[in-house]
Residue frames as a rotation matrix with the C-alpha (Angstrom) as fourth column:
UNK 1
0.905 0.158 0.396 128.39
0.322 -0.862 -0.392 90.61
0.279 0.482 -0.830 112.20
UNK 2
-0.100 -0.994 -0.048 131.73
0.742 -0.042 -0.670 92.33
0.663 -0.103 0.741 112.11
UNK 3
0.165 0.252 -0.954 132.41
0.920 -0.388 0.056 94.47
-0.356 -0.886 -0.296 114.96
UNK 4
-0.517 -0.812 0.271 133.18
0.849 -0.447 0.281 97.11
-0.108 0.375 0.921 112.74
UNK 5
-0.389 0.804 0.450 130.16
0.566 -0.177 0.805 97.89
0.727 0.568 -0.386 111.39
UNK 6
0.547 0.428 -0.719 128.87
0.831 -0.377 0.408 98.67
-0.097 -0.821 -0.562 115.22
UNK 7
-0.327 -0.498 -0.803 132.01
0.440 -0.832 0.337 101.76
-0.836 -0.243 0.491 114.91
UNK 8
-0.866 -0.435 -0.249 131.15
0.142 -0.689 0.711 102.65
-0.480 0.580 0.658 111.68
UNK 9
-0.615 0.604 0.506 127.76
0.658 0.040 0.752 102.46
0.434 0.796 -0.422 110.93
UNK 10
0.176 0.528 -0.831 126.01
0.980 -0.171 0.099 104.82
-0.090 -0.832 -0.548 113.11
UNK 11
-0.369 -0.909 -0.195 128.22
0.610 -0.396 0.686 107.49
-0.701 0.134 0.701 112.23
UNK 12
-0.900 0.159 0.405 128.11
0.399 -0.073 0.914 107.01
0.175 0.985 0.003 108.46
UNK 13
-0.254 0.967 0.026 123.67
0.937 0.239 0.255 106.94
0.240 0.089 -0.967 109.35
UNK 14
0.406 0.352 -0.843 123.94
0.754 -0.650 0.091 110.18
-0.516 -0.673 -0.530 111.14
UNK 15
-0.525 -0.726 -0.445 126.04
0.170 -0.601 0.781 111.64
-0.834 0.334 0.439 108.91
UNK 16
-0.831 0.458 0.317 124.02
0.409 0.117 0.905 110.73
0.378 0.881 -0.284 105.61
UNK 17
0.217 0.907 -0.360 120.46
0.956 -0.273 -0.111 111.56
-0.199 -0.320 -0.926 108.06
UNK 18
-0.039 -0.397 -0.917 122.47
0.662 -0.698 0.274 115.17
-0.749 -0.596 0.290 108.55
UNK 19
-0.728 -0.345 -0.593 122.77
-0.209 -0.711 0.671 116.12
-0.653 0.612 0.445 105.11
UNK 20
-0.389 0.839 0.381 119.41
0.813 0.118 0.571 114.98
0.434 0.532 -0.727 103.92
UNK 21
0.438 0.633 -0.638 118.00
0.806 -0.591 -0.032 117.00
-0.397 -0.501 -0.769 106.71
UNK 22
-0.066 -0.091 -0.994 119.95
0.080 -0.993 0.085 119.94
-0.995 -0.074 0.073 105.77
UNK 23
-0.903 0.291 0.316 118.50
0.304 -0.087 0.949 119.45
0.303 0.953 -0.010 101.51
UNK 24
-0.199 0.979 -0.046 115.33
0.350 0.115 0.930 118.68
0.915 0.169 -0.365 102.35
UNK 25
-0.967 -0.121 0.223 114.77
-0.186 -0.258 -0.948 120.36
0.172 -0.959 0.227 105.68
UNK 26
0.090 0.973 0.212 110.98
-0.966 0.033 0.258 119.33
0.244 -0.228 0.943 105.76
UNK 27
-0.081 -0.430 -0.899 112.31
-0.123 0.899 -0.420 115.80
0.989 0.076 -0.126 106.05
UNK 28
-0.761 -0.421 0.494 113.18
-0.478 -0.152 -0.865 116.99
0.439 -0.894 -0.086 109.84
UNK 29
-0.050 0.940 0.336 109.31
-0.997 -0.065 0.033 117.01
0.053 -0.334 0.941 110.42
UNK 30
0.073 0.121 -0.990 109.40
-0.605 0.794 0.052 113.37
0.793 0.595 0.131 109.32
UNK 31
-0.232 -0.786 -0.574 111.73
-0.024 0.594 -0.804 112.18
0.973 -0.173 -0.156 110.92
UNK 32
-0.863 0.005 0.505 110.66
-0.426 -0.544 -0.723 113.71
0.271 -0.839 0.472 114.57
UNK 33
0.265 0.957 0.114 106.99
-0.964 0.266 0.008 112.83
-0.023 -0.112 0.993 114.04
UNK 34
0.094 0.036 -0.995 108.21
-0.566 0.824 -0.024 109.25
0.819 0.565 0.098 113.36
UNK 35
-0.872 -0.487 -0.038 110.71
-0.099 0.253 -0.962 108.98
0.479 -0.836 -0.269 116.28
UNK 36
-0.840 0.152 0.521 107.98
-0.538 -0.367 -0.759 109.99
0.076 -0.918 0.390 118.47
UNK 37
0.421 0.884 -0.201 105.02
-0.855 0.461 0.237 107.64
0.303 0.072 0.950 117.14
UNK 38
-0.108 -0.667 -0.737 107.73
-0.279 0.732 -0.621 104.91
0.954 0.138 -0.266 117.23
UNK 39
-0.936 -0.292 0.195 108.86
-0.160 -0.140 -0.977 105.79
0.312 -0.946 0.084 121.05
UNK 40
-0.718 0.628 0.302 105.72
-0.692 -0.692 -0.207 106.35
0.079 -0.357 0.931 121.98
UNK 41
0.257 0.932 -0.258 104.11
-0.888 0.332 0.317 103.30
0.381 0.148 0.913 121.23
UNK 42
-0.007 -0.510 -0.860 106.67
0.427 0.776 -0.464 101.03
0.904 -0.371 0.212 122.18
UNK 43
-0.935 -0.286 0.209 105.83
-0.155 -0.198 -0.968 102.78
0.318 -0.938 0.141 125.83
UNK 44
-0.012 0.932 0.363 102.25
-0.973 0.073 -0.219 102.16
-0.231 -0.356 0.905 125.69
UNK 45
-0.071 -0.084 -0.994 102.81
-0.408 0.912 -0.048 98.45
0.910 0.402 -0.099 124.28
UNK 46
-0.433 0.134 -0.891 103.27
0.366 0.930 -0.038 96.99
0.824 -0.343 -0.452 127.89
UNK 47
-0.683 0.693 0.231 100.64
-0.517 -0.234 -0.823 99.04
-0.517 -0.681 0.518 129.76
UNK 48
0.236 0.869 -0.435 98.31
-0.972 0.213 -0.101 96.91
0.005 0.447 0.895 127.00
UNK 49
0.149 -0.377 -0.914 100.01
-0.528 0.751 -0.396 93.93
0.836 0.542 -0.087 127.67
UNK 50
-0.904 -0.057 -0.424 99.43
0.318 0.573 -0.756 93.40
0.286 -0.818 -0.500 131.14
UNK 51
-0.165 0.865 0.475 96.40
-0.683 -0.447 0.577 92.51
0.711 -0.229 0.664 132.87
């Protein structure tokens, strides 16, 4: 992968995320509720994974 991409995509993603959220502002909800099922399981993942 070009190292570019690593400076400029992120950005660009936050930028485009920014101005959906501020069309659609129910989107936010989405997006939040995702993050946090996401996060959230990937912290319970290796309390079920050790025994």
């Amino acid at each position: 992968m070009d190292m570019s991409y690593f400076m400029f995509g992120p950005p660009l993603i936050s930028l485009l995320s920014g101005i959906a959220i501020l069309i659609w502002p129910r989107l936010l909800s989405y997006i939040v509720a995702f993050y946090l099922i996401l996060f959230g399981l990937a912290g319970m993942i290796p309390m079920f994974m050790v025994r």
